[in-house]
C-alpha positions in Angstrom: 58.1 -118.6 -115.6 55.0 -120.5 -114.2 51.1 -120.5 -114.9 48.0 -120.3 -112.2 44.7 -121.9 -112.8 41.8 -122.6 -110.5 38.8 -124.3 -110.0 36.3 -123.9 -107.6 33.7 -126.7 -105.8 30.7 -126.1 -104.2 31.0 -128.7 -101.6 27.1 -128.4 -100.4 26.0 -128.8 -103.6 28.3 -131.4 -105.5 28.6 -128.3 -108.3 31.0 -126.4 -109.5 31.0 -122.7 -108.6 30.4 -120.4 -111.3 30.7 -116.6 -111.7 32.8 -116.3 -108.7 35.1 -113.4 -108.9 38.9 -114.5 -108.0 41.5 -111.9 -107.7 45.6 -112.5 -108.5 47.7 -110.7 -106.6 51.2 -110.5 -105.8 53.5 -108.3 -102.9 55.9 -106.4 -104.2 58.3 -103.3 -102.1 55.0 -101.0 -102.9 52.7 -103.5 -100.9 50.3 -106.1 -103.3 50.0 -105.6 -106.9 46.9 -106.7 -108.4 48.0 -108.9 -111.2 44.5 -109.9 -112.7 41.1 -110.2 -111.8 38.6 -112.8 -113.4 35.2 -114.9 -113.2 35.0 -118.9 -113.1 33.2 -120.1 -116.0 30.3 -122.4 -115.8 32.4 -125.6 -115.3 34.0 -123.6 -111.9 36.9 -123.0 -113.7 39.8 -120.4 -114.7 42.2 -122.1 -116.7 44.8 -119.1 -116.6 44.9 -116.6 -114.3 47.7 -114.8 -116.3 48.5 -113.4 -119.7 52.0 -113.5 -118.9 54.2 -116.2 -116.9 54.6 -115.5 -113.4 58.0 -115.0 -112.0 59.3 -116.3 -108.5 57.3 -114.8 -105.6 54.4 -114.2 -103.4 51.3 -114.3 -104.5 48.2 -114.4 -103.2 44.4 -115.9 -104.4 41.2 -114.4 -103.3 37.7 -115.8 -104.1 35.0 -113.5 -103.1 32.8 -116.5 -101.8 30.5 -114.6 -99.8 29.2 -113.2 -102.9 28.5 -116.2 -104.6 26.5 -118.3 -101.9 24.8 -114.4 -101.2 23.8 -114.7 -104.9 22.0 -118.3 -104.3 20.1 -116.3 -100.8 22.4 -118.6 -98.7 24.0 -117.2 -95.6 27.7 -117.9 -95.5 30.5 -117.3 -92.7 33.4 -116.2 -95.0 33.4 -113.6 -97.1 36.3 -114.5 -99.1 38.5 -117.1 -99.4 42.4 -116.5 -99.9 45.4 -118.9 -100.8 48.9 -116.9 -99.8 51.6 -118.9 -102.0 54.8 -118.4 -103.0 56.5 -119.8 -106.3 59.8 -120.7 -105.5 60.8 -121.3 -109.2 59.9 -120.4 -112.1 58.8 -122.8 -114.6 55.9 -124.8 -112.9 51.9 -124.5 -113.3 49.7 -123.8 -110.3 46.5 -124.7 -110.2 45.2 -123.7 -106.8 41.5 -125.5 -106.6 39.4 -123.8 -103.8 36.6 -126.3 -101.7 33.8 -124.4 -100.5 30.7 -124.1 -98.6 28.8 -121.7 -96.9 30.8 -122.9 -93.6 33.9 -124.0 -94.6 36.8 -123.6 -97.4 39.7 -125.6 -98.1 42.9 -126.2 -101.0 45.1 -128.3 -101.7 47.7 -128.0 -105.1 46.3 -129.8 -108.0 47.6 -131.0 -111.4 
């Protein structure tokens, strides 16, 4: 079983990104399954994304980004930003850290 966690870095500003909404997800035979749905807190972080270990799979990560810069009045080109992963096996923690800015996202996988 494995763990996801996140973070997320407002690049512009040299903050972290709070209240941004972050969606789990994962595809299953019916199409995607919606796992869990949560807010960073005020340090830009959710430290797990699930209440239960996460099997081997695909998954996918969505920030709703466009939101959060439209909640500071700044224009931004994407409205979401979205990590498609899969877990290969179980028994590993994720944490998935998204880089933003109103032009521009990025990842990488972090400890």
């Amino acid at each position: 079983m494995s763990a996801i966690s996140t973070h997320i870095l407002d690049t512009a500003l040299g903050t972290p990104a709070a209240a941004v909404s972050v969606t789990l997800e994962q595809c299953s035979t019916e199409g995607w399954l919606t796992l869990t749905a949560a807010k960073t807190d005020t340090d830009g972080r959710i430290k797990s994304l699930s209440a239960e270990p996460l099997t081997p799979g695909h998954y996918r990560l969505t920030a709703e980004i466009g939101d959060y810069f439209a909640g500071s009045g700044r224009d931004a080109l994407y409205v979401s930003a979205q990590i498609d992963f899969v877990i290969a096996q179980a028994g590993s923690h994720y944490h998935l850290p998204f880089l933003i800015s109103p032009w521009s996202w990025s990842t990488y996988r972090g400890s």
